[in-house]
N, C-alpha and C positions, 0 to 999 in steps of 0.2 A: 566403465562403471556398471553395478550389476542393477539390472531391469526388474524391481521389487514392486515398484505402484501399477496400484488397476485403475478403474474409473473412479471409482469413490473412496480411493486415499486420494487421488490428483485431485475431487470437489473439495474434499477435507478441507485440503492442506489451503486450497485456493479460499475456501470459504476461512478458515483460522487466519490467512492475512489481510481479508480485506471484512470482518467483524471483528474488528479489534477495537481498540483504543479512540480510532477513531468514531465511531457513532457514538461515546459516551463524552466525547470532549468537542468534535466539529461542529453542531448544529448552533452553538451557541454563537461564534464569530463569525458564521455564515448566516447564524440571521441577524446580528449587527451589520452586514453588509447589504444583507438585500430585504430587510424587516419581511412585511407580509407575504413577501413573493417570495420567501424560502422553497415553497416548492414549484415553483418556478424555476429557480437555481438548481435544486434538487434532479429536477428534467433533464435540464442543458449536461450536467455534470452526469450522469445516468446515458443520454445517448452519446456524449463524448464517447464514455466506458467504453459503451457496446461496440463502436465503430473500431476504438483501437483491440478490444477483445478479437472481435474478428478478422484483424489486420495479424494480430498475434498468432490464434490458431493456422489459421494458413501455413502464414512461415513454419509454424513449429511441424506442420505436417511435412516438408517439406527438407526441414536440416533439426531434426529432431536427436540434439545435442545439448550441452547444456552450454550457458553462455547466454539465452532467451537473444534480443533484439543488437547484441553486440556482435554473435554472429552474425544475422542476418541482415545487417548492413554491411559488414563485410562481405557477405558474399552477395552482395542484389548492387550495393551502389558503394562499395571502397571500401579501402581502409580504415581513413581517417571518418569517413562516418558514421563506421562500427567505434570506434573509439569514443568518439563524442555521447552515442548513444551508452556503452558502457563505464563511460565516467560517472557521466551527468547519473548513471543508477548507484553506483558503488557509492559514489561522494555524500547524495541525496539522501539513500535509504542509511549510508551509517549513521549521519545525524539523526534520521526519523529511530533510529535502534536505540539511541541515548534519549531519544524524548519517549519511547514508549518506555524502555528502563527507568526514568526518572518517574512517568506518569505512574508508573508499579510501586513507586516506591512510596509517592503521596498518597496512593488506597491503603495501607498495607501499615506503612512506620509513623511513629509516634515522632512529632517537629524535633527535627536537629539529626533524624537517622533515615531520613530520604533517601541521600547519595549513598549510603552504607547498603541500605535495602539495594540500591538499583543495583550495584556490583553483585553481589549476591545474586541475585537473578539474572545477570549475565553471564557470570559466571557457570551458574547452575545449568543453563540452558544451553549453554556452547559444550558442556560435557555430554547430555542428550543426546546434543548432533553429531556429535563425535564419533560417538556410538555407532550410526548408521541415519540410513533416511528410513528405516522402515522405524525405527524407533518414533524418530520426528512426525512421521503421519499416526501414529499409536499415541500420543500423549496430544497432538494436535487433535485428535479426535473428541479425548474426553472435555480439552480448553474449547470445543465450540459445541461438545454440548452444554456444559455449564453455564457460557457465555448465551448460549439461546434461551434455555431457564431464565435464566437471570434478567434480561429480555421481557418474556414472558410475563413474570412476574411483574416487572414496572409498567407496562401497559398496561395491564389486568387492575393494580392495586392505584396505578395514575386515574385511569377513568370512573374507578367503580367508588374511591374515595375521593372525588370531586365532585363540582357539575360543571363539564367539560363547555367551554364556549366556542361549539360548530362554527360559528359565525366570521371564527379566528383565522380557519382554511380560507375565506376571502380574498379575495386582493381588494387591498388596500389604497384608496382615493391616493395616495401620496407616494406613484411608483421609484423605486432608488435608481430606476434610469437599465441602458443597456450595464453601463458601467457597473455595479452594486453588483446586479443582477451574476455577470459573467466573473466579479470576484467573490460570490459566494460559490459558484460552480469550480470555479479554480480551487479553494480550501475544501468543498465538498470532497473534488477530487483525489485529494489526501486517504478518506477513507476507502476510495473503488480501487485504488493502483493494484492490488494485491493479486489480482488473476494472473500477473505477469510471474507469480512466482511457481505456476504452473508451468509455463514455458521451459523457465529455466531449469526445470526439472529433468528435460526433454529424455534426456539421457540414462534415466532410472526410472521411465515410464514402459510400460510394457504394451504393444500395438501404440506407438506414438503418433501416426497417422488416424488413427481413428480417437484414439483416445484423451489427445490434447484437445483436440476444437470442444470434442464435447464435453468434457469436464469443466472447457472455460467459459462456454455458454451458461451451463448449467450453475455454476457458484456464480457468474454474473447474475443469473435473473431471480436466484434466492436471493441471493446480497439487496438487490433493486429493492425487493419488493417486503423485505425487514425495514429497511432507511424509510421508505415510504411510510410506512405502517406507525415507525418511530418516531419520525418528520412531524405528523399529523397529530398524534398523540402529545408530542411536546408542547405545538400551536395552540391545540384545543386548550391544555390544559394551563400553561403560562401566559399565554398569549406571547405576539413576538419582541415586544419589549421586556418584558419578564426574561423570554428566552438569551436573549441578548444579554443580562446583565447575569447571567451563570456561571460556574466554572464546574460544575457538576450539573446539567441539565437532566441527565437522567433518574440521576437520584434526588435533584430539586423538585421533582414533578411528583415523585414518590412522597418527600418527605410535607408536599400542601397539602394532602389528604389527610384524610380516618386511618391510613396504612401505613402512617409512617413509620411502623414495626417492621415491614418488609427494608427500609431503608439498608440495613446491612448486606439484605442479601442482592440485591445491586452492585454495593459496592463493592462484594466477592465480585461479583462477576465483571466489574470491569477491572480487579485484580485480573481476575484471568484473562481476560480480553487483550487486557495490556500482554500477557506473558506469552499469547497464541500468536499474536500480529509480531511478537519479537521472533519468537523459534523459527519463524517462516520467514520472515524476512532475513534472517540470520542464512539459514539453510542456501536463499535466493543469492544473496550477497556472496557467495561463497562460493559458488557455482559459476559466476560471472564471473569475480576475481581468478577462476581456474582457466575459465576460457582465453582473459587477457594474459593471462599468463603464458598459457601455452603458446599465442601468437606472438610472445613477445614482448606484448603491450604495457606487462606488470614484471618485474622480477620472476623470472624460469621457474627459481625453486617453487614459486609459491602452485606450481600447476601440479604438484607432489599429488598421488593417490594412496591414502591407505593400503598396506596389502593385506589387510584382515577387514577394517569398516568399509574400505570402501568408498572414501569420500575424504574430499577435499581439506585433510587435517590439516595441515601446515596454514590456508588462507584462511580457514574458519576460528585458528590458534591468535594470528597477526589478527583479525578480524575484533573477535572478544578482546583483545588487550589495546587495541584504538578504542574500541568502544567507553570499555571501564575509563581510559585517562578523560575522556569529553564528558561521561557521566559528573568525572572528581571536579574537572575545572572549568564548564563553561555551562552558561546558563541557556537554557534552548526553548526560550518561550517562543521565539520566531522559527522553530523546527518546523514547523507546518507548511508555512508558506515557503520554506527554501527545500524541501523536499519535496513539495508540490511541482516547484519550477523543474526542477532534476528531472521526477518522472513524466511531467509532459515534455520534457526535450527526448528522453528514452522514448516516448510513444511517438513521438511526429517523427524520428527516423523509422521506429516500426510500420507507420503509415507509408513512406515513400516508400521503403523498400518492401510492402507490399504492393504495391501499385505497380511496380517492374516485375511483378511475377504472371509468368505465363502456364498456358496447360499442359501438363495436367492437374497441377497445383493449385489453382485456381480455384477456389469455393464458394467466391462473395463479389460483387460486384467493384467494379474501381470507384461507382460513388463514394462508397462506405469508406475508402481509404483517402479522399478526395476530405469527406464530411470530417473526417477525424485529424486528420492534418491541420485545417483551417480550425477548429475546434481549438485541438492543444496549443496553436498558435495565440488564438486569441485568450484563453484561460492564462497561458503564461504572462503573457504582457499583460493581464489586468491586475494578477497579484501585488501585493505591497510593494513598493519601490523598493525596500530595503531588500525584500529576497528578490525580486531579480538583479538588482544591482550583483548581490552574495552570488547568486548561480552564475551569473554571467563570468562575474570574475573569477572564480572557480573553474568555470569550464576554459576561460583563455589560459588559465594557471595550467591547467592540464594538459593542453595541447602545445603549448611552449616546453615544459617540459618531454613531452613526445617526441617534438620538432629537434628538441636538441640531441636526442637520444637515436635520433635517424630510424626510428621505427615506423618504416613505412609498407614495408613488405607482406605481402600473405603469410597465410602459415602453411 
């Protein structure tokens, strides 16, 4: 595949999937979980990021291909633990692709034309990708400028048309325990996965040794310190009971003010937000399904390349037409917490099979892969039973199905 991204399409793109959808819908069930210590959770979910970020860049420095952590458990610790890792992503993020297309379609369409909205914009955006990836980092550009605008604006209009109660950032006499705590960082974790779709790029990045670690520090530590900025403004301004009982927190914060004139332009932007975090995840998904492919792991054909785009047509084709049928027929309020599980099982193999890497590859210490393993560990099991139960059964569905297919072999 052809090497088009530099440093700052790879932030872009990394920044358009991980300021999506999420910071205008997460903060609300993660402070029903963890009330006043939201950023507390906010923390845990934030150094998790950073430990599997740098577990990531490594590798990618390393077998800078695409495939992101499904390769690299292939080649550090198996086969079958590149498979698990590449499952547990493809299964995970298509569901998260039908909740951010649905979430598109609640800003946007008028009751009864949600589902029709979300086709439409999956549609729409799987033809983008088609197109090529430099397309995808060109339209992801303008979706996270908009989406920072938009940003922008509701903090500016939340604070300046309220009287914000500082008092809110506290911790609160009535801590939700480790528990609460580590299942707000779990759902937090929904909105940070995205740097991974840097990784998966690897292949259509240009200097991938220098260029993946930094790109994915770097939309790490913007991404960080938005949520933060976000997190804090929401607290002051609702307080965490308030926050809690939202289903638009960004724009509820907007519309308690003198400003609730700004309210629309919010809600564009978590239009867009939702349509930024699809195209990249879209892009990610499709890139992985190429790597499973070519090992084997997915149906051959779908490892097909473009001889004009250049990319992954044939899985990003099957890809959008899974997605559209889960948009039409299944309801994906529990999308969160079972895409959540997906991608911290994608990251805890990222973390071991960083940890079996030696020099000259080597860039970070083995605690950081150590801290992040135990990490995803613990954010997965804290999640709601019903999406671990869904991931788990999911991931045994997947490896039976493997086991049966005798795909055990390298590629």
């Amino acid at each position: 595949m052809a090497r088009r991204l530099g440093t700052v399409d790879a932030v872009v793109i990394g920044l358009g999937s991980m300021i999506g959808a999420g910071v205008f819908v997460a903060f609300a069930p993660a402070a029903r979980a963890a009330g006043t210590w939201l950023l507390v959770g906010l923390a845990v979910a934030a150094t998790v990021a950073y430990a599997n970020a740098t577990a990531s860049a490594q590798l990618a420095s390393q077998y800078p291909t695409s495939g992101g952590t499904y390769v690299y458990g292939r080649e550090q610790l198996g086969p079958w633990w590149g498979f698990v890792a590449g499952w547990g992503f493809v299964i995970g993020k298509t569901a998260s692709c039908a909740a951010m297309a649905l979430a598109f379609g609640a800003y946007v369409a008028p009751p009864g034309w949600e589902r029709a909205a979300a086709v439409v914009a999956v549609l729409a955006l799987a033809a983008t990708s088609y197109r090529g990836v430099t397309r995808t980092a060109r339209l992801t550009r303008i979706v996270v400028t908009v989406v920072l605008l938009a940003l922008t604006v509701a903090v500016v209009t939340s604070l300046a048309g309220t009287t914000p109660t500082w008092s809110n950032l506290t911790l609160g006499d009535e801590a939700p325990g480790a528990y609460g705590v580590l299942q707000a960082a779990g759902l937090l974790f929904f909105a940070f996965a995205g740097y991974a779709r840097i990784a998966t790029l690897g292949e259509e990045v240009r200097e991938p040794g220098r260029t993946i670690p930094r790109a994915i520090q770097l939309a790490l530590g913007i991404t960080v310190a938005l949520y933060a900025v976000v997190a804090a403004t929401l607290l002051a301004v609702l307080g965490s009971e308030g926050l809690a009982d939202q289903v638009d927190p960004v724009a509820a914060a907007v519309e308690s003010g003198t400003y609730a004139w700004a309210s629309p332009v919010v809600r564009l932007g978590g239009a867009a937000a939702t349509l930024g975090a699809l195209l990249a995840l879209m892009a990610g998904i499709g890139r992985t399904t190429l790597a499973m492919a070519r090992a084997g792991d997915l149906p051959r054909w779908l490892a097909a390349v473009h001889p004009r785009y250049r990319v992954p047509h044939r899985a990003e084709v099957v890809l959008a037409g899974v997605v559209c049928v889960i948009v039409l027929t299944v309801d994906l309020r529990g999308a969160i917490g079972f895409s959540s599980f997906g991608v911290l099982v994608y990251y805890l193999v990222a973390n071991l099979a960083a940890a079996r890497q030696r020099s000259p590859y080597r860039r970070f210490p083995r605690a950081l892969q150590a801290l992040g393993a135990a990490g995803c560990t613990a954010l997965a099991l804290t999640l709601p039973l019903t999406s671990v139960l869904a991931g788990v059964g999911v991931l045994a569905c997947g490896a039976l199905l493997r086991g049966a297919r005798g795909r055990g072999r390298r590629p």
